[in-house]
C-alpha positions in Angstrom: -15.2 20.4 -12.5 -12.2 19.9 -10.6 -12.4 19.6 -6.6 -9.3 21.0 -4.3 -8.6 17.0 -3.7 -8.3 15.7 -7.2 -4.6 14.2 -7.1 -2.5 13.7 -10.5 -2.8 10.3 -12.1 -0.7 7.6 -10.0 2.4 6.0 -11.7 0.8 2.6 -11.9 2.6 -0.4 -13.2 2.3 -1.2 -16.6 4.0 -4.1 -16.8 3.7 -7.7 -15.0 7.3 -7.1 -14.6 6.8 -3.7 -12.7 3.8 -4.7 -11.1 6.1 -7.6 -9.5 9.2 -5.3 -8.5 6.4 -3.2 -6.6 4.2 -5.4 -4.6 5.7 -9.2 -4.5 8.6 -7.9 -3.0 9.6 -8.0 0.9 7.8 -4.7 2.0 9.3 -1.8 3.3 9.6 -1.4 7.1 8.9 1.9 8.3 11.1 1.5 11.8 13.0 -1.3 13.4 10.6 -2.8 15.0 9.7 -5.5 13.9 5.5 -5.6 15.7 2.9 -6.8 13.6 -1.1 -6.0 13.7 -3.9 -8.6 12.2 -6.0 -7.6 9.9 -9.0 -9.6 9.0 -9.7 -10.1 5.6 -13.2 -11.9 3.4 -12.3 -15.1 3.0 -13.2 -15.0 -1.0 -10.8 -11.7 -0.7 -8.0 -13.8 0.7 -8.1 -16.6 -1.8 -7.8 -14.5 -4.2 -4.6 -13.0 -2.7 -3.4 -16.5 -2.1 -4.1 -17.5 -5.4 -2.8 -14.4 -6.8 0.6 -15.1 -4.9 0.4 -18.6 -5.4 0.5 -18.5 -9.4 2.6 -15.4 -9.8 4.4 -14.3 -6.9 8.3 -15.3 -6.6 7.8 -18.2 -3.9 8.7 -15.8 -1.3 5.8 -13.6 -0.7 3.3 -13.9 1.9 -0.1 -12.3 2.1 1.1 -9.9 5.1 3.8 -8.5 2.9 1.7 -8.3 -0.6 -0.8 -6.2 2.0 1.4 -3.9 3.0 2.7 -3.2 0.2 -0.3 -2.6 -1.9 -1.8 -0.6 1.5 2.1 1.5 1.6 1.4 2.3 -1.7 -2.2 3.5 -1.7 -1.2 6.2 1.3 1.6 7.5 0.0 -0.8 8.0 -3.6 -3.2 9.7 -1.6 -1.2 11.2 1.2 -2.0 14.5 0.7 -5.7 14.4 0.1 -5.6 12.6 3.3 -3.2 15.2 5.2 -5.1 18.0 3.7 -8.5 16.2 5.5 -6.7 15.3 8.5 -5.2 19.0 9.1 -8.0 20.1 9.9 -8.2 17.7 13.1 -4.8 16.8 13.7 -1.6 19.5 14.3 0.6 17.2 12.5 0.4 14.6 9.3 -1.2 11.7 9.7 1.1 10.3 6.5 4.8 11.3 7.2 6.1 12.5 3.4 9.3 9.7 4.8 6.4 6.5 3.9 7.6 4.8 1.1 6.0 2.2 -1.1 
C-alpha cells in the first residue's frame, strides 16, 4: 500500500559513463563561499571511497568532492519527503528546490 512519502523512482545512472559525469566530477557549490565542514567517516568506509576513486575516478577527484556529490544528490532525491517532515517543525524548507546535484 502506498504511503504519502513514497517518491517516484530516482534517475539513477545506468552507465559507468553517467555514473562518472555525476559524482567524479568537481561538485557543485551551493554559494561563494568557499567553508568546508569534516565529516568523519569508518575507516573500511573510506578505503573503499579511496579505492573507488583511486581505480576509476579521473585523477582529479577527492573524497570531499565524491561526498558531496553523492550526499547533493541524495537530498535533492528525497527533498520533498524530507520538507514534507520538516514542515511540520520548520516555517520554511530545510532543502531549498535551488540544491542541485
Amino acid at each position: 500500500m502506498p504511503t504519502d512519502l513514497e517518491q517516484p523512482a530516482p534517475d539513477v545512472p545506468e552507465t559507468f559513463s553517467e555514473y562518472s559525469a555525476e559524482f567524479f566530477r568537481p561538485p557543485v557549490r551551493m554559494s561563494l563561499s568557499n567553508r568546508k565542514c569534516n565529516v568523519s567517516l569508518n575507516e573500511d568506509v573510506y578505503v573503499m571511497i579511496r579505492r573507488t576513486l583511486n581505480y576509476l575516478g579521473d585523477g582529479e577527484s577527492t573524497v570531499g568532492g565524491y561526498v558531496e556529490n553523492i550526499l547533493l544528490s541524495h537530498l535533492t532525491q528525497y527533498r520533498d519527503i524530507l520538507n514534507t517532515e520538516t514542515s511540520k517543525r520548520l516555517k520554511q524548507p530545510l532543502i531549498p528546490d535551488s540544491v542541485s546535484s
